[in-house]
C-alpha positions as CSV (number, residue, x, y, z in Angstrom):
1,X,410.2,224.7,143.6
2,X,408.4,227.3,144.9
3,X,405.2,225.5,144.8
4,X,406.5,222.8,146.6
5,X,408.0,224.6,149.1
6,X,404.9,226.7,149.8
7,X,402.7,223.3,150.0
8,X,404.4,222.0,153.3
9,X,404.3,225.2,154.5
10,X,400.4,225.4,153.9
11,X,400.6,222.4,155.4
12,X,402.5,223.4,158.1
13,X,400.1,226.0,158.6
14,X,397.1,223.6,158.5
15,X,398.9,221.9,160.6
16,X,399.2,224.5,163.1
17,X,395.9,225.5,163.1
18,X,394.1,222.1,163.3
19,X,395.2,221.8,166.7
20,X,394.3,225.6,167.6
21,X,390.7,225.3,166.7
22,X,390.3,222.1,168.5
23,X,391.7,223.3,171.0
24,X,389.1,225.8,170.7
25,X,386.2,223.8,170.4
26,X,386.8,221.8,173.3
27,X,387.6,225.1,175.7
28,X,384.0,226.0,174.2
29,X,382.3,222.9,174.9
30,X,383.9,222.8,178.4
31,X,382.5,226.2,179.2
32,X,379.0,225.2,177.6
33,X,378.4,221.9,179.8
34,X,379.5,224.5,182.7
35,X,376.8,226.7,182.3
36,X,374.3,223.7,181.9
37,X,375.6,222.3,185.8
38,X,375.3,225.6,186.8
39,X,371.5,225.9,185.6
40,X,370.9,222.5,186.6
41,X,372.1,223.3,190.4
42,X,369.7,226.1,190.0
43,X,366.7,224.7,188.5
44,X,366.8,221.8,191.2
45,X,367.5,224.7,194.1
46,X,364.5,226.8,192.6
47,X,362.5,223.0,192.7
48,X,363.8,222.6,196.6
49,X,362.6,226.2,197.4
50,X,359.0,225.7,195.8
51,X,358.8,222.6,197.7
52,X,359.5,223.7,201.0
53,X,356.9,227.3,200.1
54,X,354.7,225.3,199.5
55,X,354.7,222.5,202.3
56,X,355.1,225.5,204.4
57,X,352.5,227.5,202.6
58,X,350.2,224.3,202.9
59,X,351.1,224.2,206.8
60,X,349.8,227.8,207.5
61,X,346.8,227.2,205.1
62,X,345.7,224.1,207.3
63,X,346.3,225.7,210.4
64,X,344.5,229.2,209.1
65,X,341.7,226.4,208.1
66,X,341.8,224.9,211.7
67,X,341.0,228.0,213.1
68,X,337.9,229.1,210.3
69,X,334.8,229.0,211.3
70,X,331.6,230.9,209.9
71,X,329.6,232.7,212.3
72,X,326.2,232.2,210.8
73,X,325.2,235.7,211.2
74,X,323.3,237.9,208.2
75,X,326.1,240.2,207.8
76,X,324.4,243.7,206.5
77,X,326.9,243.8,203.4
78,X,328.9,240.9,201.4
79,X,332.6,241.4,203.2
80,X,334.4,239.7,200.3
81,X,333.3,242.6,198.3
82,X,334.9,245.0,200.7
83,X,338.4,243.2,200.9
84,X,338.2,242.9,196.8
85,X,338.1,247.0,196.8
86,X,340.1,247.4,199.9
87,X,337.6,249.3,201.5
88,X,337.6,250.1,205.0
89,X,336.7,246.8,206.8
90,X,335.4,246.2,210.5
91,X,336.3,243.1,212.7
92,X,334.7,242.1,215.8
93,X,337.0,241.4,218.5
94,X,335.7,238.7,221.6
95,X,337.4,237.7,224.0
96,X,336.3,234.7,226.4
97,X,337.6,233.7,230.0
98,X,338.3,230.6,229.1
99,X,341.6,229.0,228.6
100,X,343.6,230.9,231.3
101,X,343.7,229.9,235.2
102,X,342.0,226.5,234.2
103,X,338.7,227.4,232.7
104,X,337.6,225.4,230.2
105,X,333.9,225.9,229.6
106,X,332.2,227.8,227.0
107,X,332.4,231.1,229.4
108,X,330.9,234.8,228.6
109,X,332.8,237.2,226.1
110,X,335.1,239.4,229.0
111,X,336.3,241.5,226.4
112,X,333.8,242.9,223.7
113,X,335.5,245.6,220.9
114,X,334.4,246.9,217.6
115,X,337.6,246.9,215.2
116,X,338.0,249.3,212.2
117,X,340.6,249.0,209.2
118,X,340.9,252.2,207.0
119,X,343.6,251.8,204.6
120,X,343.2,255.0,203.2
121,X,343.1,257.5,206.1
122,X,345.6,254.8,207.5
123,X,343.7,254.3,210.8
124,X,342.5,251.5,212.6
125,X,340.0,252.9,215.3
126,X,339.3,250.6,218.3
127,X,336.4,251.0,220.7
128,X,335.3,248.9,223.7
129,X,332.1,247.9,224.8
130,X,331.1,247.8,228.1
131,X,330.1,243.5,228.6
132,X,327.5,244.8,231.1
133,X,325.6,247.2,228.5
134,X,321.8,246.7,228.1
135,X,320.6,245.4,224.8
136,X,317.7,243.1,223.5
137,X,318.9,240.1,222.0
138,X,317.6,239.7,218.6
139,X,317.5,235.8,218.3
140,X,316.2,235.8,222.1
141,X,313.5,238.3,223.1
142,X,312.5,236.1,225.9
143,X,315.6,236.6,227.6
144,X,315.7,240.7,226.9
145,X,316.8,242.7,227.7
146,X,320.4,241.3,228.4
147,X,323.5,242.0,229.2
148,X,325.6,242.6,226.2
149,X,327.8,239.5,226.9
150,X,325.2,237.5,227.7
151,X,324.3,237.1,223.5
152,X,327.4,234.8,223.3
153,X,326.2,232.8,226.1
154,X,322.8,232.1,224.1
155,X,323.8,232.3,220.8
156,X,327.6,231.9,220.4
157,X,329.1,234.4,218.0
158,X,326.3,234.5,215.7
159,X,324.0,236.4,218.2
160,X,326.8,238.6,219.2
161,X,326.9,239.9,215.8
162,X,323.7,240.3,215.4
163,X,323.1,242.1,218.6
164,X,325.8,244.5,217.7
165,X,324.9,245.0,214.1
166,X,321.7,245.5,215.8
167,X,321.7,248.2,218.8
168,X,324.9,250.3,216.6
169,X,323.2,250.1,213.0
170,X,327.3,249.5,211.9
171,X,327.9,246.6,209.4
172,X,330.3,243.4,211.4
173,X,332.3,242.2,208.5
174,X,334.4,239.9,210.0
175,X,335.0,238.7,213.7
176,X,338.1,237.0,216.1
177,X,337.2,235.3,218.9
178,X,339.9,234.6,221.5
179,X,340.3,233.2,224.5
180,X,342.9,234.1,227.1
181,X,345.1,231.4,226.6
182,X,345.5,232.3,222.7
183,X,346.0,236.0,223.6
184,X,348.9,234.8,226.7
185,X,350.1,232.4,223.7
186,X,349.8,235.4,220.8
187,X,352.0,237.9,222.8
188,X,354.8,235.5,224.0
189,X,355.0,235.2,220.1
190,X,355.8,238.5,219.0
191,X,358.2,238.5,222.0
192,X,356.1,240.6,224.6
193,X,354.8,244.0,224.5
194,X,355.1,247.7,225.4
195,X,352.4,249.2,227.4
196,X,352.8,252.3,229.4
197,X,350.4,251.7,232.6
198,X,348.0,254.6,233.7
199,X,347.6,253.5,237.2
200,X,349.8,252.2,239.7
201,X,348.5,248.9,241.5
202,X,349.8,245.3,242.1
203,X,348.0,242.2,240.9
204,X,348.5,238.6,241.1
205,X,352.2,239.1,242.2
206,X,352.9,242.2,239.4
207,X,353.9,245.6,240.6
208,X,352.7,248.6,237.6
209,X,353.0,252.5,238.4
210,X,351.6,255.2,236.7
211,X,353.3,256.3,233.6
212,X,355.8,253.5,233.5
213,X,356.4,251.9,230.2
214,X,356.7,247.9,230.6
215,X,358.0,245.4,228.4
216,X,355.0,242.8,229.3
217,X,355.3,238.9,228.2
218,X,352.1,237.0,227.9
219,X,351.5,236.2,231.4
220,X,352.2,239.6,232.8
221,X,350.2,241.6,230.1
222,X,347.0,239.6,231.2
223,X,347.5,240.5,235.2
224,X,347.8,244.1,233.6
225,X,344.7,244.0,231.4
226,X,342.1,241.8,234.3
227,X,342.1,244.0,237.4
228,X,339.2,245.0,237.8
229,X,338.4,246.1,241.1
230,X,341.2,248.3,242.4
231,X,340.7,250.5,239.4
232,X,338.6,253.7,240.0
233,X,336.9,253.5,237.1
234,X,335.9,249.8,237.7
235,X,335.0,248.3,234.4
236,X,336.1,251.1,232.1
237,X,339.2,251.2,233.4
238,X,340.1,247.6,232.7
239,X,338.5,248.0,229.1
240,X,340.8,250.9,228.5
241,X,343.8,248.5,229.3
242,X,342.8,245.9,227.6
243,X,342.6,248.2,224.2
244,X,346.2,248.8,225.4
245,X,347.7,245.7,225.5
246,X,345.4,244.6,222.0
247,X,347.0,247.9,220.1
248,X,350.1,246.7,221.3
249,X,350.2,243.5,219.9
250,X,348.3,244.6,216.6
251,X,351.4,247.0,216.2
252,X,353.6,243.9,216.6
253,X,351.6,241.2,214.2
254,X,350.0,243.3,211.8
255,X,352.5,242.4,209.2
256,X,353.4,240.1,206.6
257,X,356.1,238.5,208.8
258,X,353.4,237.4,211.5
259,X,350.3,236.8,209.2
260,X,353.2,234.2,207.6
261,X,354.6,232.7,210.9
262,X,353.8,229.5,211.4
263,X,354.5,229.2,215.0
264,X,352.2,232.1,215.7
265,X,349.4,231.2,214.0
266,X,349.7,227.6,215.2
267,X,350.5,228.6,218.9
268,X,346.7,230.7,218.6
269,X,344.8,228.4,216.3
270,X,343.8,226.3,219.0
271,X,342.3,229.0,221.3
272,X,340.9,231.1,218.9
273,X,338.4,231.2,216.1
274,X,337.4,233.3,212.6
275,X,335.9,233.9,209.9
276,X,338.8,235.1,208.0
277,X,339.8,232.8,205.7
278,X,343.9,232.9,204.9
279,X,343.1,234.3,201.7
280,X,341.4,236.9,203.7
281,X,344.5,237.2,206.1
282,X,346.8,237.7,202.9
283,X,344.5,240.4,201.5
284,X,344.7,241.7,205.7
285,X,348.5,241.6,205.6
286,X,348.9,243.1,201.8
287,X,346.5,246.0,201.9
288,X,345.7,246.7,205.3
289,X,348.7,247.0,207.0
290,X,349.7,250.6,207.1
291,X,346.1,251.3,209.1
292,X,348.4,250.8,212.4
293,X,350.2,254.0,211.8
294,X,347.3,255.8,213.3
295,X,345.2,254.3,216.1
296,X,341.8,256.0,217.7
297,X,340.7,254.1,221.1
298,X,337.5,254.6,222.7
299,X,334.5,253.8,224.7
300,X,330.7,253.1,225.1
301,X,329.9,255.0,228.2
302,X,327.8,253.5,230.5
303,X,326.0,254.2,233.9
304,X,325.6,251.5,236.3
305,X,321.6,250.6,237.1
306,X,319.5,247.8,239.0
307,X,316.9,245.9,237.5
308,X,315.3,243.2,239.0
309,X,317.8,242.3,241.1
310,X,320.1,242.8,237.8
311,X,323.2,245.0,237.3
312,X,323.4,246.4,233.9
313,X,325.3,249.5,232.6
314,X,322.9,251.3,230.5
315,X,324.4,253.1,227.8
316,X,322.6,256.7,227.2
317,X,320.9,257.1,223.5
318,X,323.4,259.8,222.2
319,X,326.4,258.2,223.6
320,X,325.4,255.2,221.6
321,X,324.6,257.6,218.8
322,X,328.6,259.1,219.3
323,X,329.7,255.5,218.8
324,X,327.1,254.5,216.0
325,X,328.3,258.0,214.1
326,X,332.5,257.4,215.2
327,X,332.1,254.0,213.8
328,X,330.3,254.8,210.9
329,X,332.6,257.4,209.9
330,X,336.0,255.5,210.2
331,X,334.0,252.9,207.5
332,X,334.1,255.7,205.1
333,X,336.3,255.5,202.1
């Protein structure tokens, strides 16, 4: 009697746990086709993400690519190399007068400086060279000596390099040429500038005083940095505000934010030209970018002299040995 009274109740008890575990196994099976939405929903977000990287990463390469171009020039050591071992690197900076107030021809390089990257003393050291300066043209005795800006003019940037390379004995690993409608274009992208003016003078409708700091947009940091004449130091003075308004903007786009911005490469890649590939630009914005926290500006000094009915500024041997020894040094690892 007592075993069949204990077998309903073991069935009873089957009975009442069949249901449990089902119950169970379907809470269990719910939960498990969760997860695999969820991860799905991911996985095809990840997908979406990658997509749009890499359109957008394919955008900046083709506009980087647009931009490339080699300069021709025997560079005095391999730059790839240099970048590889992120070793202090040096860029040639040109600016052109074309592509502002409606010029559109090849033009002269305005604005000549010698660019230095030291990642490891954290320095970038800038220095101008007068466009005037005396110097043989290696590629083109017959027309030597020349003014320094004239090289461009014969040879495009090819000769430029060389002539530096040449008359500074300083190795020209990579170079940027601009024109003033990039740089306008360049500093409206950052959203303007800071420069603190060291004159006071008005040009082309702008009003700058002495000591003022100004928050400049394209437009108004080129008045700033092309007066010439009103400036008692002619020449030099203008050189020393164009170094100015360049630190400036290399304070604002020397980053991975820029180097990556689409709109700002784009908005310069028609008005400018390199030699930096983007690969070269990545390795730029990766390793190099702390070299802004410390930033040496200087000059070639000149004197102004007549030849042949000629105006050149003709740089003294041991200033050019000052620059030659400045630049070599900040190349130093």
């Amino acid at each position: 009697m007592s075993d069949e009274n204990n077998r309903p109740l073991n069935n009873n008890d089957d009975g009442m746990q069949q249901p449990e575990h089902h119950h169970h196994h379907h809470r269990h099976h719910r939960r498990h086709r969760g997860w695999k939405i969820f991860w799905s929903v991911v996985g095809v977000l990840v997908l979406v993400a990658l997509f749009f990287a890499g359109m957008a990463w394919h955008n900046l390469k083709s506009t980087t690519d647009d931009m490339y171009s080699s300069a021709g020039a025997t560079k005095s050591r391999d730059a790839q190399k240099v970048l590889d071992q992120k070793k202090p690197v040096s860029i040639l900076l040109l600016g052109t007068d074309t592509g502002a107030l409606g010029r559109d021809y090849k033009g002269r390089t305005d604005t000549i400086m010698v660019m230095t990257l030291n990642p490891k003393t954290k320095t970038t050291t800038i220095v101008s060279l007068p466009r005037d300066m005396k110097v043989n043209l290696p590629g083109y005795p017959q027309y030597s000596p020349a003014k320094i800006n004239a090289a461009y003019t014969y040879g495009g940037v090819k000769e430029s390099i060389n002539t530096i390379q040449d008359h500074f004995n300083i190795p020209i690993d990579y170079y940027v040429l601009v024109n003033m409608g990039g740089l306008e274009k360049a500093i409206n992208q950052v959203g303007g500038v800071d420069v603190k003016s060291p004159l006071t003078f008005d040009y082309e409708g702008y009003h700058f005083e002495k000591g003022e700091t100004y928050h400049m947009n394209g437009k108004k940091a080129l008045a700033f940095s092309r007066m010439r004449y009103d400036d008692p130091d002619g020449d030099y003075g203008r050189q020393q505000r164009q170094r100015l308004v360049i630190t400036a903007l290399l304070k604002k786009s020397v980053s991975y934010k820029t180097v990556l911005n689409r709109s700002f490469l784009r908005s310069v890649s028609d008005s400018s030209q390199t030699d930096l590939t983007f690969n070269d630009m990545m390795r730029l914005a990766q390793s190099y970018r702390d070299t802004n926290e410390n930033i040496v500006q200087d000059h070639a000094q000149g004197r102004g002299q007549n030849e042949d009915g000629q105006a050149f500024e003709v740089v003294p041997t041991s200033e050019q040995q000052r620059i030659t020894n400045l630049l070599q040094n900040s190349l130093k690892n």
